[in-house]
C-alpha positions as a Python dict, from the first residue, in 0.01 Angstrom:
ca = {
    (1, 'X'): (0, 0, 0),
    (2, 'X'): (66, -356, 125),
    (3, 'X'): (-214, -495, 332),
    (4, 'X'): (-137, -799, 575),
    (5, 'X'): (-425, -965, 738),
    (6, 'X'): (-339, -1293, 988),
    (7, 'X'): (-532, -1602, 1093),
    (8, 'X'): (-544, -1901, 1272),
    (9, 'X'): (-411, -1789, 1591),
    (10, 'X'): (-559, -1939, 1915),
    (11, 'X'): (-549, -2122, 2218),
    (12, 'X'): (-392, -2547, 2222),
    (13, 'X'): (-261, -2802, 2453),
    (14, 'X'): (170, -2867, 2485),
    (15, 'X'): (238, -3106, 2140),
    (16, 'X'): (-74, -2973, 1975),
    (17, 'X'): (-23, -2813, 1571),
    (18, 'X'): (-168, -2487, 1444),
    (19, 'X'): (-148, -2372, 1109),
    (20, 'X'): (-123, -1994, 1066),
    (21, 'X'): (-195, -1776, 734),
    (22, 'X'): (-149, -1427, 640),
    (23, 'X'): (-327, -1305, 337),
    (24, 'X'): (-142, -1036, 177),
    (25, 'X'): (-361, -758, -57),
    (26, 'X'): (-248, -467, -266),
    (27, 'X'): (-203, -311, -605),
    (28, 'X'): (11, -466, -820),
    (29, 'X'): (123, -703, -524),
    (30, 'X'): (340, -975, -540),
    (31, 'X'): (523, -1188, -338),
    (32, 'X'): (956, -1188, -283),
    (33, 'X'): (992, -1241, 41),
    (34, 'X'): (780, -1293, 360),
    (35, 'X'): (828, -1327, 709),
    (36, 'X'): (682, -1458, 1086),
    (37, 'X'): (804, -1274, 1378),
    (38, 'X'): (634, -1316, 1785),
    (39, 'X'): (661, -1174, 2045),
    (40, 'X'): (578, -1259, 2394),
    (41, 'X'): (510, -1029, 2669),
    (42, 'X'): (758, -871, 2839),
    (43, 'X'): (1034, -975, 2530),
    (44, 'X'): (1152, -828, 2257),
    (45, 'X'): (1010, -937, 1876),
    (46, 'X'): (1182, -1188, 1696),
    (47, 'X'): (1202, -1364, 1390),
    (48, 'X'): (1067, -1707, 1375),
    (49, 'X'): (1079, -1762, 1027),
    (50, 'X'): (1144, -1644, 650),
    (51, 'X'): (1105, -1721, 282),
    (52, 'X'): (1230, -1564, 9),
    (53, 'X'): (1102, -1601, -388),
    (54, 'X'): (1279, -1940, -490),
    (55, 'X'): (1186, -2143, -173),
    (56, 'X'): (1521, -2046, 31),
    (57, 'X'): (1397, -2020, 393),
    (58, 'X'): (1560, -1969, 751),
    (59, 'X'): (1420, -2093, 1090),
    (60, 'X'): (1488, -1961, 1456),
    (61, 'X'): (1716, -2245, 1620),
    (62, 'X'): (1389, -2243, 1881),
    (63, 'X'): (1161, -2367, 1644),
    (64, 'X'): (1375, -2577, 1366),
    (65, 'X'): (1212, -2867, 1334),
    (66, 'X'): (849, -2821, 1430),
    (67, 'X'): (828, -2478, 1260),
    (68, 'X'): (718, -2464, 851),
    (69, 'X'): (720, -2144, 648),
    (70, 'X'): (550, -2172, 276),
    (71, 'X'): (337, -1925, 45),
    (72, 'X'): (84, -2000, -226),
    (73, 'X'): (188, -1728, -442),
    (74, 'X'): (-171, -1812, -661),
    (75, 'X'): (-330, -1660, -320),
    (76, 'X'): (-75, -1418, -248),
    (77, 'X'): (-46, -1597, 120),
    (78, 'X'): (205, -1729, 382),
    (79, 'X'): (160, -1996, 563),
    (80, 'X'): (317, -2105, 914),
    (81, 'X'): (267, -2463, 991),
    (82, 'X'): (350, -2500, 1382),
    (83, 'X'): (401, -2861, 1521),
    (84, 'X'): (468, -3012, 1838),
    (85, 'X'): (358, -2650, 2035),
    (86, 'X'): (557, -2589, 2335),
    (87, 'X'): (399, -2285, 2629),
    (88, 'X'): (761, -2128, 2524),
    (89, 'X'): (544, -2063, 2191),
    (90, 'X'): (286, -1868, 2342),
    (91, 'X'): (317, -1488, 2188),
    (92, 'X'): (171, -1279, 1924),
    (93, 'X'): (254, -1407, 1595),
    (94, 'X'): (308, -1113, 1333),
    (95, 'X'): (334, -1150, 921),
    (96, 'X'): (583, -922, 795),
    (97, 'X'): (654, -819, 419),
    (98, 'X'): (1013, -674, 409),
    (99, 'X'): (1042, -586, 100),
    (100, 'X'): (731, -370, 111),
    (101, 'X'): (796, -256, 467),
    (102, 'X'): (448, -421, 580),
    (103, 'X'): (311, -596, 905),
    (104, 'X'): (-36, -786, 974),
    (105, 'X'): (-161, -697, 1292),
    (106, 'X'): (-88, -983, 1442),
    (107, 'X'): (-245, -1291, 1629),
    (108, 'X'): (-217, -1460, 1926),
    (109, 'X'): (-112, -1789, 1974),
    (110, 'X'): (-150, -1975, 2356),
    (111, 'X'): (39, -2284, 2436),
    (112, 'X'): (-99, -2423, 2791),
    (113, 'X'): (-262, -2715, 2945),
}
């Protein structure tokens, strides 16, 4: 069983950057392809970003641009850099391992001034 654990969730100021990892634990485990969906209240959960082994990697049209997706396979972890943070950001930011079927528990992440 796939374990997801996120960090680096909290609480910034409009054009401010967060980075945000998710540390991924289990027998045997390896990394093909990872994922960061949010969701904010009241809306449905979406995907923000993917990777898949090889470095291919897809981007919401929200967030192209200012948005970063990368693992460090040596720490079996996924990383989402976030840049210039708009309040439209704010939501819970999930990790999500599709092929293992696997989701972190998730962390929050406030935009305001």
């Amino acid at each position: 069983q796939v374990q997801l654990v996120e960090s680096g969730g909290g609480l910034v100021q409009p054009g401010a950057s967060l980075r945000l990892s998710c540390a991924a634990s289990g027998s045997d485990f390896s990394i093909h392809a990872m994922a960061w969906y949010r969701q904010a209240p009241g809306k449905e959960r979406e995907l923000v970003a993917g990777i898949v082994t090889g470095g291919s990697t897809t981007y919401a049209d929200s967030v192209k641009g200012r948005f970063t997706i990368a693992t460090d396979n040596s720490k079996n972890t996924v990383y989402l850099q976030m840049n210039s943070l708009k309040p439209e950001d704010t939501a819970v930011y999930y990790c999500n391992d599709p092929y293992h079927s696997s989701w972190g528990q998730g962390t929050q992440v406030t935009v305001s001034s």
